[in-house]
N, C-alpha and C positions, 0 to 999 in steps of 0.2 A: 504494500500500500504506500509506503514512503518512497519507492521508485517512482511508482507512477504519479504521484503527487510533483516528486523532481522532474520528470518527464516534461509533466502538462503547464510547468512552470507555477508560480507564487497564487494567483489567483483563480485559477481551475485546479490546481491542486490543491488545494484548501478545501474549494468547495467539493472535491471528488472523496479526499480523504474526510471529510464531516458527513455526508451520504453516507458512504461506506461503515464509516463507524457507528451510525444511528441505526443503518439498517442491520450489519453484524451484530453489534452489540445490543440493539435493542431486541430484536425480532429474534435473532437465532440464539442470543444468549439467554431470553425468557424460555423460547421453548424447550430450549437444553436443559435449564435448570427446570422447568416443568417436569419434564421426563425423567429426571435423575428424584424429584421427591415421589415419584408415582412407582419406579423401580423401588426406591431404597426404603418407601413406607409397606407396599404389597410383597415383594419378595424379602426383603430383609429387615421388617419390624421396624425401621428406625426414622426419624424426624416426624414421627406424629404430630407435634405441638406446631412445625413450620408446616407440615402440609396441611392439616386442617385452620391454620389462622387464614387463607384463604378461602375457606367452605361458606358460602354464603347461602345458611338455611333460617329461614324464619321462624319457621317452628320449634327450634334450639338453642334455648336459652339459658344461661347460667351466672349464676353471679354468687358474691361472697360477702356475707353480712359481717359485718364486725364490732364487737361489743370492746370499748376502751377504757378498763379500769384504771384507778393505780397499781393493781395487783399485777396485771398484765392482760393481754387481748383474746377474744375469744374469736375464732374464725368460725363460721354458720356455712357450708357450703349447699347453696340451695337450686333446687333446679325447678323449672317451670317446665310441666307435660306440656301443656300447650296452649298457644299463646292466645290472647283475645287481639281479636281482630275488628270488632264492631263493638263500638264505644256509645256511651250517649251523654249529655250534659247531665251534671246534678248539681244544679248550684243551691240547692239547699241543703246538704249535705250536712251532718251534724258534726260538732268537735271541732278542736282546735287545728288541727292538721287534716284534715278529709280533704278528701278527693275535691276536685271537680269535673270528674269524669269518671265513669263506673261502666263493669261489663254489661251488655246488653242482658245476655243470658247468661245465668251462673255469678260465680266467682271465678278468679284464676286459683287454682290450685298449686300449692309448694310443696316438694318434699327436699328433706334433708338427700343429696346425693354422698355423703360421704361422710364418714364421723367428726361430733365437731372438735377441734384443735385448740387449745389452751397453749398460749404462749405468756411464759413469767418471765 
């Protein structure tokens, strides 16, 4: 790439080698690294947490509560079966902290996914 950048002289070879490098680097180097987390998650178990920070599902939801004493923090790790998707106003809503907006039907539903963590 730097030959033909000297080649094409100061001003086409700039512009050749910035193509070049947006297309290699961008286009072939995602799909490359695409394919090496889809090998290395499927056949060899490993980078779970980088292949799935890409997973974009709606219905999978997680998050971590945490309780902050002076004794030290509790971690809560909760997970949502499934999410609410149709919402409505409640602007009467009672209490200090309520909602202004509530499931259509039901509640969302939590369970603990995992035991909770005590850190002193």
């Amino acid at each position: 790439m730097a030959w033909v950048a000297i080649q094409l002289g100061d001003r086409w070879g700039t512009a050749v080698m910035i193509v070049c490098v947006v297309v290699l680097g961008g286009v072939v180097g995602s799909m490359t690294f695409g394919a090496y987390l889809i090998v290395a998650f499927s056949a060899l178990e490993r980078h779970d947490t980088e292949t799935f920070s890409s997973f974009r599902h709606e219905g999978f939801k997680n998050f971590l509560r945490m309780h902050v004493t002076a004794e030290g923090i509790t971690l809560y790790p909760i997970g949502i079966e499934r999410i609410c998707r149709d919402w409505v106003a409640d602007p009467d809503a009672e209490g200090d902290d309520a909602s202004y907006v509530r499931p259509r039907h039901g509640s969302i539903e939590l369970r603990l996914i995992d035991e909770v963590l005590t850190l002193t």
